[in-house]
C-alpha positions in Angstrom: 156.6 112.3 118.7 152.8 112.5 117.3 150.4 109.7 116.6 149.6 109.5 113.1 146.2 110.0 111.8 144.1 106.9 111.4 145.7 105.0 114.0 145.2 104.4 118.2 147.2 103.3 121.0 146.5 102.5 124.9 145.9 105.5 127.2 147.0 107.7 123.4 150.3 106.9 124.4 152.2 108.0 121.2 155.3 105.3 121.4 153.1 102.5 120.3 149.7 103.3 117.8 148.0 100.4 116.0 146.3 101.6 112.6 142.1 101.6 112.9 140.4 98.5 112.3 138.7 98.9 108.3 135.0 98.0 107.9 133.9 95.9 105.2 131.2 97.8 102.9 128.6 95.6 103.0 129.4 93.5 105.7 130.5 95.3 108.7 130.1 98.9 109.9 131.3 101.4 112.4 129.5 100.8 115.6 131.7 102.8 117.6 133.9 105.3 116.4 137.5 105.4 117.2 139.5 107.6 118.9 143.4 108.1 120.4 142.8 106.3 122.7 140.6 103.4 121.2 140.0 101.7 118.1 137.5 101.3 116.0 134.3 98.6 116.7 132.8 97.0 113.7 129.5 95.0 113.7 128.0 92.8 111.6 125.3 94.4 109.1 121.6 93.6 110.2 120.9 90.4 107.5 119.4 91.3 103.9 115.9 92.0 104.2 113.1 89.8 103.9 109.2 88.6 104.4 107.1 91.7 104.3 110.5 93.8 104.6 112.5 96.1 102.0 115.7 97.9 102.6 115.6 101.3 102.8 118.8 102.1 104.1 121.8 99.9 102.6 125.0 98.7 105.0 128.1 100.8 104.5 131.2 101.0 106.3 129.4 103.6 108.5 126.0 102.8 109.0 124.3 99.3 109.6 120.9 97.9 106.7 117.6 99.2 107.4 114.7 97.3 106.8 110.9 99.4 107.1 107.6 96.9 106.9 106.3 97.3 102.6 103.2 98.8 102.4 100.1 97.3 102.8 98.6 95.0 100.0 96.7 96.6 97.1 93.0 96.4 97.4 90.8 94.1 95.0 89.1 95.8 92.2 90.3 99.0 93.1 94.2 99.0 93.4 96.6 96.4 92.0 100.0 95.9 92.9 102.3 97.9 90.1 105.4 96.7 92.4 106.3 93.9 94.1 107.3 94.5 97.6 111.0 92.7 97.5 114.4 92.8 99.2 114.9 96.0 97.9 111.7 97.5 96.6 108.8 98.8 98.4 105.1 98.0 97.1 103.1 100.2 94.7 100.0 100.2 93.9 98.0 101.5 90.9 94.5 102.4 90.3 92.8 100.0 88.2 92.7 100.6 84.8 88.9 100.6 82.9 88.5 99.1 79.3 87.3 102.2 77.2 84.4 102.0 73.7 81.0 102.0 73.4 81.4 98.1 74.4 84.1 97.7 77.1 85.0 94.3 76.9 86.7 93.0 80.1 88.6 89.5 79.3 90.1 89.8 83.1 88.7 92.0 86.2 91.5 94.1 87.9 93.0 91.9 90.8 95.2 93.0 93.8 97.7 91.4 92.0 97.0 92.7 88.0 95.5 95.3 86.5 92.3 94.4 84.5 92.7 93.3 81.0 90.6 94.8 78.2 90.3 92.4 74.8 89.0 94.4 71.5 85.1 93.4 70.7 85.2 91.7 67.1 82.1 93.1 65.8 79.9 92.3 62.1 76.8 90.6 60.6 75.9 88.7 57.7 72.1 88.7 57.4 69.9 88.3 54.8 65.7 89.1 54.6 63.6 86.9 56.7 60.6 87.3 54.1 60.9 87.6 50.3 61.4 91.4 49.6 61.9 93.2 46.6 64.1 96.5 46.4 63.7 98.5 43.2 64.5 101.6 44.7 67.8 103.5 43.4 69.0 105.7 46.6 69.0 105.0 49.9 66.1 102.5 51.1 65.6 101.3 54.8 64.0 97.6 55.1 61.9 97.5 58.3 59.1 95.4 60.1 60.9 92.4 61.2 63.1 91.4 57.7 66.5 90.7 58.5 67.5 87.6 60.5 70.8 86.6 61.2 70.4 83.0 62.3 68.7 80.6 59.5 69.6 77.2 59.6 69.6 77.3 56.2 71.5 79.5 55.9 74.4 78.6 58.6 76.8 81.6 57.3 74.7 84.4 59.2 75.9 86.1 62.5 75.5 89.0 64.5 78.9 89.2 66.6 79.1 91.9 69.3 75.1 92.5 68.2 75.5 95.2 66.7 73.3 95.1 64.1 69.5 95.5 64.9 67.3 92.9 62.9 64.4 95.3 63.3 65.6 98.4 61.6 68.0 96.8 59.4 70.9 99.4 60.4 74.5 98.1 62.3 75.8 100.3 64.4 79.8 100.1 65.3 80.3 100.1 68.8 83.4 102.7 68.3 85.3 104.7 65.9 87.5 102.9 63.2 85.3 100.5 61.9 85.1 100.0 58.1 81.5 98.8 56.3 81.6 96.8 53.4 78.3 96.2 52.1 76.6 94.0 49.4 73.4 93.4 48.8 73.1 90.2 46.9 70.1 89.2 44.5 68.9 86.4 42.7 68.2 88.7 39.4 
């Protein structure tokens, strides 16, 4: 007689084998491995990670959970945390991002937690002249000395928002590419 593959008896003895004890995936692993002569050991798989821990290792049938410590928290105004350190994820961290244009706008500053959030700059005017001027001039003209005002409370449709336009030179400048001008010069006559 031979012992059949998979299974154990007392002292190997062949007249009586008992088959290996199964671990459970997930649940129990081999802690020992069996022999002849003895049988398998299973042991209970470390519990499911948690706190500041994330698996890095799951339980099989042959090896137990590992849990490592996540990495340390991202740093305010200079990191923010791209991935939550969970069960089962480590944490990443990210550089912060920086709102780009001629007039970054930052709505929200980059946290450990979230990454900054940049909001688009509304920017145009409505001004009129500040003294009685007359144009006559076909072509290009620039109005200077102090003419344009965009706040009259007579007036209570003027504005300058994102003060772009310069009341001294009479010019607007867009604070990026992609902006469209639509002018018109409005008379009495």
């Amino acid at each position: 007689m031979h012992r059949v593959t998979g299974t154990w008896s007392i002292g190997g003895l062949v007249t009586s084998c008992t088959a290996w004890t199964e671990c459970v995936n997930g649940t129990t692993y081999e802690s020992t491995t069996p022999s002849a002569s003895a049988d398998r050991v299973c042991s209970a798989c470390t519990a499911v990670c948690t706190g500041s821990n994330y698996q890095t290792r799951a339980c099989t049938k042959l090896q137990d959970r590992v849990c490592s410590a996540c990495a340390a928290a991202c740093v305010n105004g200079t990191s923010y945390q791209a991935t939550a350190c969970t069960s089962l994820t480590n944490r990443v961290c990210a550089p912060c991002g920086k709102c780009e244009g001629a007039i970054p706008t930052v709505s929200t500053a980059c946290t450990a937690l979230a990454n900054v959030v940049c909001s688009a700059v509304a920017c145009g005017f409505r001004a009129r002249t500040a003294k009685d001027a007359s144009i006559s001039v076909v072509g290009w003209y620039e109005a200077t000395g102090d003419i344009w005002t965009v706040s009259d409370p007579n007036f209570p449709t003027l504005f300058n928002q994102g003060n772009a336009f310069n009341q001294s030179t009479g010019t607007f400048t867009a604070p990026r590419d992609g902006f469209v001008a639509r002018v018109c010069v409005c008379g009495t006559s």
